[in-house]
PAVOVEX-52058 format. One record per residue (C-alpha): x, y, z. Coordinates in steps of 0.2 Angstrom, whole numbers, plus 2048, in hexadecimal, padded with zeros to 3 digits. Last residue first. Example, Ala and Ser with C-alpha at 12.3 -4.5 7.8 and 13.67 -1.06 7.14 Angstrom:
8447FB82483E7EA827
END
This chain:
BF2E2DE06BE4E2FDFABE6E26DECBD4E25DE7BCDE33DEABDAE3DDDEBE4E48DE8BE1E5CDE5BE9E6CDDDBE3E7DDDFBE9E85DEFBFCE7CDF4C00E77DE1BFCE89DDDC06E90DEEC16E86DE7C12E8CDD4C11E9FDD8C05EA6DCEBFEEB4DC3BF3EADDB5BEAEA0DBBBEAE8FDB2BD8E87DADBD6E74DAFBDAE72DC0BE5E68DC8BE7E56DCCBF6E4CDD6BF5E39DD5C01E39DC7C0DE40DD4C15E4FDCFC24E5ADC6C20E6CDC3C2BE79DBAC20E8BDB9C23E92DA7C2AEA5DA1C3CEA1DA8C47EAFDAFC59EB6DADC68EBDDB7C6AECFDBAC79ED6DC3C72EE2DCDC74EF3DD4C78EF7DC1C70F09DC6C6DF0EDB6C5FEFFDB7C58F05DC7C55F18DBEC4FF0FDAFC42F04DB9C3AF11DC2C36F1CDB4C2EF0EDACC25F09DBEC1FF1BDBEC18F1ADADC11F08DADC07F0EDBFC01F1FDB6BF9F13DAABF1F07DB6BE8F15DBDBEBF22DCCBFFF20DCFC03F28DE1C0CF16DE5C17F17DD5C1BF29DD7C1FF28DE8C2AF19DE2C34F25DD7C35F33DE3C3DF26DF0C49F21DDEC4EF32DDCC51F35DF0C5FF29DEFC64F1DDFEC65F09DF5C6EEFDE02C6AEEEDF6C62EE5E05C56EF2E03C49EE1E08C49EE8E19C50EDAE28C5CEE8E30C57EFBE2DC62F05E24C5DF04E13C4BF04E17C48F16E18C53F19E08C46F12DFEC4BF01DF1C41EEFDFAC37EF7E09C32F06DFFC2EEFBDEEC24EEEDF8C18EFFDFAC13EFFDE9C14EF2DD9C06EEADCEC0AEDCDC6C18ED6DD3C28ECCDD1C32EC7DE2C43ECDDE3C50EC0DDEC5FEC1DE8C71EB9DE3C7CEC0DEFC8CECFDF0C96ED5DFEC8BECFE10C88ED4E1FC76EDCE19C71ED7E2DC62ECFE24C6EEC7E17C77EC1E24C6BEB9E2FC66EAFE1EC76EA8E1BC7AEA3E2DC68E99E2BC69E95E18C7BE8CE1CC89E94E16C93E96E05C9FEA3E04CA9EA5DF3CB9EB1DF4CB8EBDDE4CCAEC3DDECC9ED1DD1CD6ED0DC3CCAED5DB6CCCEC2DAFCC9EBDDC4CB8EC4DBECB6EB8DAFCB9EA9DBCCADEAFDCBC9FEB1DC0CA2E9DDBACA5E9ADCBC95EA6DD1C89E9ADC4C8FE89DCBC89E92DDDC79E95DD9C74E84DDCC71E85DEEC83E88DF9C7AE96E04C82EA5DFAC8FEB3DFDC9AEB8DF3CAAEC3DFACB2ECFDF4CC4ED5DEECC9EE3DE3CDBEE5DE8CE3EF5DF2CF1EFEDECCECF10DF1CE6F15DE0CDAF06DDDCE1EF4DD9CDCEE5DCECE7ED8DD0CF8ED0DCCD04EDCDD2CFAEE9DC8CE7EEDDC0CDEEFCDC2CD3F01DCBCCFF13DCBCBAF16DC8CC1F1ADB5CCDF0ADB5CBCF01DBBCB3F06DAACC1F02DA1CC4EF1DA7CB2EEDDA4CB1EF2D93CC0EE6D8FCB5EDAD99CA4EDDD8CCB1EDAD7ECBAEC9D85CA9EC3D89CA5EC6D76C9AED1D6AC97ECDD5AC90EC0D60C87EBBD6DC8FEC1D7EC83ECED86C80EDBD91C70EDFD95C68EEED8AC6BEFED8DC5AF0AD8FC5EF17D81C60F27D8AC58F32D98C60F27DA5C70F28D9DC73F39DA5C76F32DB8C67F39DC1C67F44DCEC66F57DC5C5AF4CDBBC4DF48DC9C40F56DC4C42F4FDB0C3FF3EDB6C2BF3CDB8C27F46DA8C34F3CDA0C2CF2DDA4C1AF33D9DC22F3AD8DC2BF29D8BC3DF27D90C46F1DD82C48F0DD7FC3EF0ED6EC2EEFFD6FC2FF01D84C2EEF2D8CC41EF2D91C38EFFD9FC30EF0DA6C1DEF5DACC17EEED9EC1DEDADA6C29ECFDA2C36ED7DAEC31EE2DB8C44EE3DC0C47EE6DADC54EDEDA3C54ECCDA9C5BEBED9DC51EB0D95C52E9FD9AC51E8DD95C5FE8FD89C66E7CD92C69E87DA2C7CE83DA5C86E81D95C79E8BD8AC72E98D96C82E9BDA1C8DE9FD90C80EACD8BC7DEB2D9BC91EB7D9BC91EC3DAACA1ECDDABC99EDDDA5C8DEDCDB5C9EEE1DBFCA4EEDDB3C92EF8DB6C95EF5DCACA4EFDDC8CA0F0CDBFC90F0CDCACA0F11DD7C98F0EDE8C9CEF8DE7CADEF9DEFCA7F06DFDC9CEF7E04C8AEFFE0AC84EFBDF8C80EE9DF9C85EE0DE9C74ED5DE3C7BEC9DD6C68EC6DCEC5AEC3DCDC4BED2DC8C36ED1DC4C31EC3DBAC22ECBDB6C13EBBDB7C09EB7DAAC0BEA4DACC10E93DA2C0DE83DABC1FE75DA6C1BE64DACC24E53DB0C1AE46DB7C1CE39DC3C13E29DC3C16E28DB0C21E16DB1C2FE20DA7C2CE31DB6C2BE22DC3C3BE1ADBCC46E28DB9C47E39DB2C47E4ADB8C59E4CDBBC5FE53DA8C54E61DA2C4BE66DB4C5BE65DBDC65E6FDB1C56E7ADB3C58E7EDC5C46E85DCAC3DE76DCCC2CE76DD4C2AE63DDEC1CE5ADE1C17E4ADEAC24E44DF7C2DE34DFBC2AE2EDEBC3DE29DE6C3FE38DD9C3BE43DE8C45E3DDF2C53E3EDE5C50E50DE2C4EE54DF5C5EE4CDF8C67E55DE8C5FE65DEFC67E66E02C64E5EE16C52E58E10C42E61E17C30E57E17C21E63E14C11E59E18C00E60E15BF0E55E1BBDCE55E16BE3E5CE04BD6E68DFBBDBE77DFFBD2E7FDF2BC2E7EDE7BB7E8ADF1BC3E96DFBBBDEA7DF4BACEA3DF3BA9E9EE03BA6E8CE0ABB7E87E12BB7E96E1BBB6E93E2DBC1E84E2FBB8E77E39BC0E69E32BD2E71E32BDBE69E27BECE63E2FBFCE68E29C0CE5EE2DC1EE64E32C30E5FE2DC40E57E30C48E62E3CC3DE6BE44C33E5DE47C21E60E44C0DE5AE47BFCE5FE45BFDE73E40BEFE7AE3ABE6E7DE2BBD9E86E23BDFE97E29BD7EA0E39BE4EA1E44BEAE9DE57BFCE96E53C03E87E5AC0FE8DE67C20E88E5FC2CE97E5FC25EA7E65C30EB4E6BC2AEC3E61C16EC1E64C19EC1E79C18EAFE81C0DEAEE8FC10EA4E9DC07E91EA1C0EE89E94C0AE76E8CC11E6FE9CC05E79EA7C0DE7AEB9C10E8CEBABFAE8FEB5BFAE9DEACBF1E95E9DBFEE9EE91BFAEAAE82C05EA7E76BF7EAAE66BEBEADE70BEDEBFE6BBE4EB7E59BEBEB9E49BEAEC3E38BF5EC4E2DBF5ED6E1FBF0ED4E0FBE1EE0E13BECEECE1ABF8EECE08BE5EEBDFFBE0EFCE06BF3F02E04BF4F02DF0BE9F12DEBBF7F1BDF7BEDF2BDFDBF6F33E0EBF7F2FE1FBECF21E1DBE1F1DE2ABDAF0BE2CBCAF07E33BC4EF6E3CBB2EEEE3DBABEDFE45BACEE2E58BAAEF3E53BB6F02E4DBC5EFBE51BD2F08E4ABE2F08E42BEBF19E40BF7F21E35BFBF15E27C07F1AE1CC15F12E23C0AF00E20C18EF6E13C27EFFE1DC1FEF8E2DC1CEE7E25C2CEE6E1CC35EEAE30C33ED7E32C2AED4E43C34ED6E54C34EE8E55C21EE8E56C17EEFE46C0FEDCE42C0CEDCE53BFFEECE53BF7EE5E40BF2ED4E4CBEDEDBE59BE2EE8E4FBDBED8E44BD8ED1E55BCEEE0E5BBC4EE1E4ABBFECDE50BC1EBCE4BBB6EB1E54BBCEA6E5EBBDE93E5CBCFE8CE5EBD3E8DE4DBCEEA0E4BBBBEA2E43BB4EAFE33BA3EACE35B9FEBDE38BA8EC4E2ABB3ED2E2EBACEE2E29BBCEEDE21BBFEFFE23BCBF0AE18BD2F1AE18BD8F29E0FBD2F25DFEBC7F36DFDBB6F2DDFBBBAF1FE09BBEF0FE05BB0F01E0CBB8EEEE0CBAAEE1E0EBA7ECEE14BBCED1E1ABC3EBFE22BC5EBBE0FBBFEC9E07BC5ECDDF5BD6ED3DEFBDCEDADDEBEBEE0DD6BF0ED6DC5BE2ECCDC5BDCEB9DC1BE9EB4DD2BDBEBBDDCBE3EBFDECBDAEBDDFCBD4ECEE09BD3ECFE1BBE2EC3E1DBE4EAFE21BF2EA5E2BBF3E93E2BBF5E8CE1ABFFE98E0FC06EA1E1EC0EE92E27C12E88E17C24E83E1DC2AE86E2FC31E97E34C45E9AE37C4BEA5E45C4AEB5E49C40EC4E3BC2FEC2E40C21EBEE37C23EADE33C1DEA6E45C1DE92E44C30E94E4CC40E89E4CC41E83E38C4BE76E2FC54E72E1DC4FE85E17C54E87E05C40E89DFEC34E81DFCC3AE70E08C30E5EE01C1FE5CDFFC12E4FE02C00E52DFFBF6E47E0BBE5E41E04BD1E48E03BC7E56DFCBBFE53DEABC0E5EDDFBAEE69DDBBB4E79DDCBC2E7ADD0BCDE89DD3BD4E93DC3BC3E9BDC2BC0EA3DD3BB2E9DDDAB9EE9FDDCB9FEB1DD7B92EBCDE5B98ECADE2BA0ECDDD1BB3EC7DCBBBEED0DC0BBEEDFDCBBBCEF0DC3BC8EFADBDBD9EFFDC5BDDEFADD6BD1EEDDDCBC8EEADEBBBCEDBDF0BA9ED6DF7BA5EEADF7BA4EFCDFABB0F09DF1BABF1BDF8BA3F25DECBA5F37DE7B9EF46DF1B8CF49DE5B87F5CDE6B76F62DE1B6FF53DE8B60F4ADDEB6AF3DDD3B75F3CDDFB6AF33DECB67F26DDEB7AF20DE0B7AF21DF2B6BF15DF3B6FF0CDE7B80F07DF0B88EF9DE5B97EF3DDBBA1F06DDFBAEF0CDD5BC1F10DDCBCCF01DD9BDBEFCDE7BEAEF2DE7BF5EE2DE9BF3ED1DF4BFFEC3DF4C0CED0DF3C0AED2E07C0AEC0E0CC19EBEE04C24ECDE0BC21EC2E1BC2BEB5E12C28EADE02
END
């Protein structure tokens, strides 16, 4: 997913102590007692962890698969070839399962938990008693590929480039509320916080880490493998200097790369890593577009394959190897919030300014129609950007604000539109009684109130000018849905001109926010915080390569956040998210789309996994840590 990626992975802080007897039985006979720092194997936000020092495994891993066998896989996402093995800056196009397999963090995820981390490169992570800072012990076994040892200095390196120019600006908008780093011993850094944020112990903790080798020439001129040093923002393809279980073994940036399994990888006995990565060899292979992919896959040239396009998964999955059984079809349910998807209109155009406009605009969405002709009713339609989750304000039994909400709201009023403090509106919709034609007659009076109106054959405002945009997409299969958009908006007399591009040109745009309208999904989370500065705070909205591709600046919604980022138990954290939610909802920044509550995976026979599913994962990174060849048929 990005750099944002490796971020969410990990989420936020708990404030109890697991151990120090000491401490504990020295308050007993003080007369005053300064409250506990947290100390231990791992950190969560709210409670306790799940998972005690000392476990042998996380659950939804088996520890006894074998380890063996290539797993072939075909492009994740819409990139068709890459120039760089660094994915943490914003030029160019990074290889494949770079930061899955490569690249590791103080702290892992535990996809059992909704905000958790426990040490990977960290043995302990110490937060101090008033939550302004936190310092992590690196494990003295923690080792880099090439044999070093990782170092508090290299996390500092690593945390220093991560803030350069040349690295996506989500990591500084992520950290702003870090004051200092500091290398307190060869095995122990210090964060400082500039002010409590129970979330940014594990946002540090989540953070890359890498060696300064990484580039570093030999600096002899006549070295054909680079005798200069090559600084952190213009790396291409020096092999990476990390500690990951992996490393690169061979690539053409044009077809594909292959992982090796690094047999002197540090960590392949704790207890955070027992039961995964189980394949000796990882190949990503990447087709021109989707229908080649598909039929590659459907001809055995690769192993796995998650399947978000669900005409695809009704009607293309079949075949000789799915009726023989050597491939299998399967659907794996999750607890995952579905978070937001939608038409995504960027702000900074003076057409989409009016939230008049952009409410007619999301009228002339017919999901109804798209489900049944398009999706086969496989999906359900967004109506919260936390969606599926408590934290959604649609959860709410009434609608309406709660006490808690309103609390949060009431300061803000003066800049909120009134409705906020209403009934929550439900997503437009087509099901009878009501109609396409109804929710478009609504439209057209909506935008007559913002001033278009429509003459000469188009929808014009007062000075004679039509309503024209452009959409903008990478010619996936989004584009089917934008003609049947396109067609209901050309009803209101607007004129849409469809772009398609390739990802490459497509993504440079987006990161430039050149662009009229797209089809975004924002990442889901369980627990949400500083992600939500980079993705809706004013501070973002002009910097290029921020997730604020929406263009949001309102000091309601930076108070809103705040909120969500000073909350102090999971409760406060529903509240503020809640509150969140209805001001980004009254916004109609988005046109929603829909989501799916089940993970589609079609695989190889040969492929295993374990027995118990975790709660809160992604599918590719699941088939990536969990799964496992059978002995057998390895490759």
């Amino acid at each position: 997913m990005s750099a944002m990626g490796v971020l969410a992975a990990i989420h936020q802080p708990n404030w109890r102590r697991h151990r120090q007897r000491l401490a504990a039985l020295a308050c007993l006979v003080a007369t005053f007692c300064v409250a506990p720092a947290w100390a231990a194997h791992g950190y969560a936000e709210y409670g306790d962890l799940k998972y005690p020092a000392g476990f042998p495994n996380f659950g939804y891993l088996n520890p006894k698969a074998p380890i063996g066998g290539m797993l072939l896989l075909g492009n994740p996402d819409r990139r068709t070839s890459f120039d760089k093995f660094n994915p943490f800056t914003i030029k160019g196009t990074s290889a494949p399962g770079l930061t899955q397999l490569v690249f590791e963090t103080l702290l892992i995820t535990s996809w059992d938990e909704t905000a958790s981390g426990y040490g990977l490169l960290a043995d302990d992570v110490t937060v101090a008693p008033d939550e302004l800072s936190v310092t992590f012990h690196i494990n003295p076994r923690a080792r880099f590929s090439n044999g070093d040892p990782v170092r508090a200095s290299d996390v500092k390196y690593s945390y220093d480039m991560l803030m350069g120019k040349g690295a996506s600006p989500a990591y500084r908008s992520m950290t702003a509320d870090v004051s200092k780093v500091t290398v307190v011993d060869a095995a122990t850094i210090r964060y400082d916080f500039k002010r409590r944020n129970k979330e940014l112990p594990l946002i540090v903790g989540g953070l890359p880490v890498f060696s300064p080798k990484w580039g570093k020439g030999s600096g002899k001129p006549d070295d054909p493998d680079g005798g200069k040093d090559v600084a952190f923002d213009k790396l291409t393809f020096q092999d990476p200097v990390a500690s990951g279980p992996y490393v690169i073994e061979r690539f053409d940036p044009s077809r594909g790369i292959t992982f090796r399994r690094n047999p002197d990888y540090w960590g392949r006995d704790l207890n955070v890593r027992r039961g995964s990565f189980n394949f000796a060899r990882i190949q990503y292979k990447l087709y021109k577009d989707q229908a080649a992919r598909l039929e590659a896959f459907k001809a055995g040239e690769y192993d796995a394959m998650v399947e978000y396009l669900a005409k695809n998964w009704a009607k293309s999955y079949v075949g000789v190897k799915f009726r023989s059984g050597e491939l299998i079809k399967s659907e794996f349910p999750h607890r995952n919030g579905a978070g937001m998807q939608g038409f995504l209109m960027n702000l900074r155009r003076p057409l989409f300014q009016d939230v008049r406009v952009r409410k007619a605009l999301t009228l002339a969405l017919d999901f109804e129609w798209l489900n049944r002709q398009l999706f086969y009713g496989a999906y359900r339609r967004l109506d919260s950007y936390f969606t599926n989750s408590e934290l959604a304000a649609s959860d709410s039994l009434t609608g309406m604000p709660s006490k808690g909400e309103l609390t949060l709201l009431e300061p803000l009023r003066n800049q909120l539109d009134p409705d906020v403090f209403g009934i929550l509106p439900a997503p437009p919709s087509t099901d009878p009684p009501s109609s396409l034609r109804d929710n478009l007659r609504q439209a057209r009076r909506l935008l007559a109130q913002a001033g278009w109106t429509y003459s000469d054959g188009a929808l014009r405002n007062t000075r004679g000018e039509p309503f024209v945009f452009e959409m903008l997409d990478d010619g996936g299969a989004m584009s089917r849905v934008m003609a049947a958009y396109v067609r209901n908006l050309e009803k209101l007399g607007i004129q849409v001109n469809q772009r398609m591009t390739d990802f490459t040109l497509y993504q440079k745009r987006l990161e430039e926010f050149d662009f009229d309208m797209i089809s975004l999904r924002f990442p889901d989370s369980q627990s949400p915080g500083n992600e939500l500065k980079d993705r809706f705070g004013s501070a973002a909205a002009d910097e290029q390569g921020s997730d604020n591709v929406i263009g949001l600046k309102s000091p309601a919604v930076d108070a809103l956040i705040d909120n969500v980022l000073r909350a102090n138990n999971r409760d406060e954290l529903v509240t503020a998210s809640r509150a969140l939610d209805r001001v980004l909802m009254h916004g109609y920044y988005v046109i929603p789309h829909w989501y799916s509550a089940v993970h589609r995976v079609a695989y190889n026979k040969n492929l295993m996994y374990p027995d118990r599913l975790p709660y809160y994962y992604s599918a590719e990174a699941w088939v990536l840590t969990a799964w496992w060849r059978q002995p057998e048929s390895a490759k």
